[in-house]
C-alpha positions as CSV (number, residue, x, y, z in Angstrom):
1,X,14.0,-10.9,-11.9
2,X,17.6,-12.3,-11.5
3,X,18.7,-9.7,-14.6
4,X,17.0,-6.8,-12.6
5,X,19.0,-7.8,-9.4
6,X,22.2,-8.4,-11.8
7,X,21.8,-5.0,-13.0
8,X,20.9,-3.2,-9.5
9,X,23.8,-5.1,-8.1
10,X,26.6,-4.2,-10.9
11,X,25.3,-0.4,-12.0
12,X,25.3,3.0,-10.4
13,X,21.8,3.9,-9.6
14,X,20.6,6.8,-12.0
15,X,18.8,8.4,-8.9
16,X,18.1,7.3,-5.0
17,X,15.6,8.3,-3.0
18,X,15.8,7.8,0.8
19,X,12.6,8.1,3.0
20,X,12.5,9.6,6.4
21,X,11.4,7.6,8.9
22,X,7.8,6.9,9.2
23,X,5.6,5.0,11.4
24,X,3.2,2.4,10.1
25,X,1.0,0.1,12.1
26,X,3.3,-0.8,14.9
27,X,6.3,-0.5,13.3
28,X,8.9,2.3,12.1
29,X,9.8,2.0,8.7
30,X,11.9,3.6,6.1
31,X,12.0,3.0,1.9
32,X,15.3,3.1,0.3
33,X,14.3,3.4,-3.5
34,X,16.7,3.2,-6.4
35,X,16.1,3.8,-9.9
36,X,18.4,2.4,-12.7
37,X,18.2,4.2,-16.3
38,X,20.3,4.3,-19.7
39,X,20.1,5.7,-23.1
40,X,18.2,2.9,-25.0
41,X,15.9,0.6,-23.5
42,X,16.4,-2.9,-21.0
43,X,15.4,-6.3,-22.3
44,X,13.9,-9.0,-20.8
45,X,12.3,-11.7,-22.3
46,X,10.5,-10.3,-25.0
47,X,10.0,-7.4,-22.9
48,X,11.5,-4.5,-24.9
49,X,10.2,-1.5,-23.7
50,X,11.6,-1.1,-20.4
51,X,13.1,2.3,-19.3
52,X,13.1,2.1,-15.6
53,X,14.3,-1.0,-13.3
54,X,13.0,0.3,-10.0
55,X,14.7,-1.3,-6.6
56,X,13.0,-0.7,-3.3
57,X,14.8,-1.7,0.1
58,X,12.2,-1.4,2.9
59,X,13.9,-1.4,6.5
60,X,11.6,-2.4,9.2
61,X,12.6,-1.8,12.8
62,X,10.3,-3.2,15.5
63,X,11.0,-3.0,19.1
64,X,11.3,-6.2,21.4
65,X,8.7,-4.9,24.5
66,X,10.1,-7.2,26.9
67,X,13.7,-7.3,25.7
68,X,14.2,-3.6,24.8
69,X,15.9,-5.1,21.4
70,X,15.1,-3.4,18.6
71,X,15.0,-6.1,15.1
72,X,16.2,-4.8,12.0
73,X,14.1,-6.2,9.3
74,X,15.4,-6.1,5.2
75,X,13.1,-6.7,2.5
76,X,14.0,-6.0,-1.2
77,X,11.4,-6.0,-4.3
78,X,12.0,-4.8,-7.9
79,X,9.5,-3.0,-10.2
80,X,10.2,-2.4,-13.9
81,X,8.6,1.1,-15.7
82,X,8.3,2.0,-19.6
83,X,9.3,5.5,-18.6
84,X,11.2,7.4,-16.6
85,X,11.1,9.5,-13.4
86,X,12.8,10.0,-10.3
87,X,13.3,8.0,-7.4
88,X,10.8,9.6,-5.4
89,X,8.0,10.0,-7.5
90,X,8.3,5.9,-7.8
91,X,8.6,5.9,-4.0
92,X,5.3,8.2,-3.9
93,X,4.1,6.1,-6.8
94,X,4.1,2.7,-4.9
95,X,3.1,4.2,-1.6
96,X,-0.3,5.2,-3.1
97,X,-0.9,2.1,-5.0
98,X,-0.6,0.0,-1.4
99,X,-3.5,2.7,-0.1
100,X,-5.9,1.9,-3.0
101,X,-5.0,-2.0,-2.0
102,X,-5.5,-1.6,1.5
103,X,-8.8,-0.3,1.2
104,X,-9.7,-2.7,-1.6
105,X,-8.8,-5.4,1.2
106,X,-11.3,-3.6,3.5
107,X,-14.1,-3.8,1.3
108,X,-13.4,-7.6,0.5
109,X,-13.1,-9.1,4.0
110,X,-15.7,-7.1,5.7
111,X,-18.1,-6.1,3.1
112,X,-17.2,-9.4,0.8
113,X,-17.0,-6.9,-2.0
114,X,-15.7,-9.5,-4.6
115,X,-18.7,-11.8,-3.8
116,X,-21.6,-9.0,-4.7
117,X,-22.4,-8.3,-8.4
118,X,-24.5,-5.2,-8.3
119,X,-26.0,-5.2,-12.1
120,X,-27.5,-1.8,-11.5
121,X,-25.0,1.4,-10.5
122,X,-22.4,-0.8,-9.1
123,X,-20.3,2.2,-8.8
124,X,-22.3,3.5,-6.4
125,X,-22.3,0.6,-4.2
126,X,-18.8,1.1,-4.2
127,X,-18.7,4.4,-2.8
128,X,-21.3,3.7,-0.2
129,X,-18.5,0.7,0.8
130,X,-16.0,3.4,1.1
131,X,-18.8,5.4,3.1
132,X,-19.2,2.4,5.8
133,X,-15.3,1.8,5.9
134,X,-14.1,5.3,6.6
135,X,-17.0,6.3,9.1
136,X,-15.5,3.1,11.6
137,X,-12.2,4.1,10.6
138,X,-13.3,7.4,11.8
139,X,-14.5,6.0,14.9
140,X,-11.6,4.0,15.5
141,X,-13.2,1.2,15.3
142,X,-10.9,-2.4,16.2
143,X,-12.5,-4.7,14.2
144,X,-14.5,-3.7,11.0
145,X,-16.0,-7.1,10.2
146,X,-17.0,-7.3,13.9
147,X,-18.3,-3.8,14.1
148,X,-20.5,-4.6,10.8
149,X,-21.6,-7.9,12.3
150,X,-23.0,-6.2,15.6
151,X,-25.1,-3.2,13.7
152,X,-26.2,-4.4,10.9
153,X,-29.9,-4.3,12.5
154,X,-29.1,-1.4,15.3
155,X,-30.0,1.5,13.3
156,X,-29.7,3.7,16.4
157,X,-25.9,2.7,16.8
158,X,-25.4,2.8,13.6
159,X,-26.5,6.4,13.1
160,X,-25.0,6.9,16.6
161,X,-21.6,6.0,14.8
162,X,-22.4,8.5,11.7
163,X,-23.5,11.6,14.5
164,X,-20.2,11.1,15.9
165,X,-17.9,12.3,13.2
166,X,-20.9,14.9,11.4
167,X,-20.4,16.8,14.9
């Protein structure tokens, strides 16, 4: 870690990619992300196929309702690659791995996930998870655990819920 910020901090980035603006959760947000190449490969600790030392400045900006100030809110974090791209396919690249998390967090907390061994077609369990998490999400449900907790044995809301978004 302190050899990637040595090197982020001493070369000229080989590419940077600057997001636009973008809104997430309450918050706007934007994704600075800079990529830092050469010829033959990094080194770190054994580690010798490293091509790609990937920095990512995230700038959150949320607004103070009462006060009207609006905080400015810094947060750096590294990534190595074996290969190499461009700045914004890494940007794209880590923007889709935090979806697959997000949903994976879903299905832990409310549908305890982790805690359920299905021996038989567990695959399909999973997609019926992804079924009962994106039909409230649909529904713009508050609370997915709650929402669960309340239906499990009210078939008529819970089909009521499914209606909603088939029509």
């Amino acid at each position: 870690m302190q050899k990637a910020i040595k090197i982020s901090d001493t070369q000229i980035p080989t590419d940077i990619y600057i997001s636009s603006l973008k809104q997430e959760s309450k918050y706007l947000v934007q994704r600075k992300v800079s990529t830092f190449t050469n010829d033959s490969c990094f080194y770190h600790n054994g580690m010798t196929h490293i091509k790609t030392i990937i920095k990512i400045d995230k700038t959150i900006y949320s607004n103070n309702k009462k006060t009207g100030e609006i905080k400015e809110i810094v947060t750096t974090s590294f990534a190595i690659a074996n290969f190499k791209n461009s700045a914004e396919f890494f940007h794209n690249l880590q923007l889709n791995h935090w979806k697959v998390e997000t949903m994976h967090f879903y299905k832990d907390k409310s549908l305890y996930e982790d805690l359920h061994t299905a021996n038989i077609n567990p695959m399909t369990m999973t997609i019926l998870r992804s079924f009962v998490i994106n039909i409230l999400h649909l529904n713009k449900v508050k609370s997915i655990k709650n929402q669960l907790l309340e239906n499990r044995w009210d078939l008529d809301t819970t089909l009521g819920l499914l209606l909603k978004i088939c029509f």
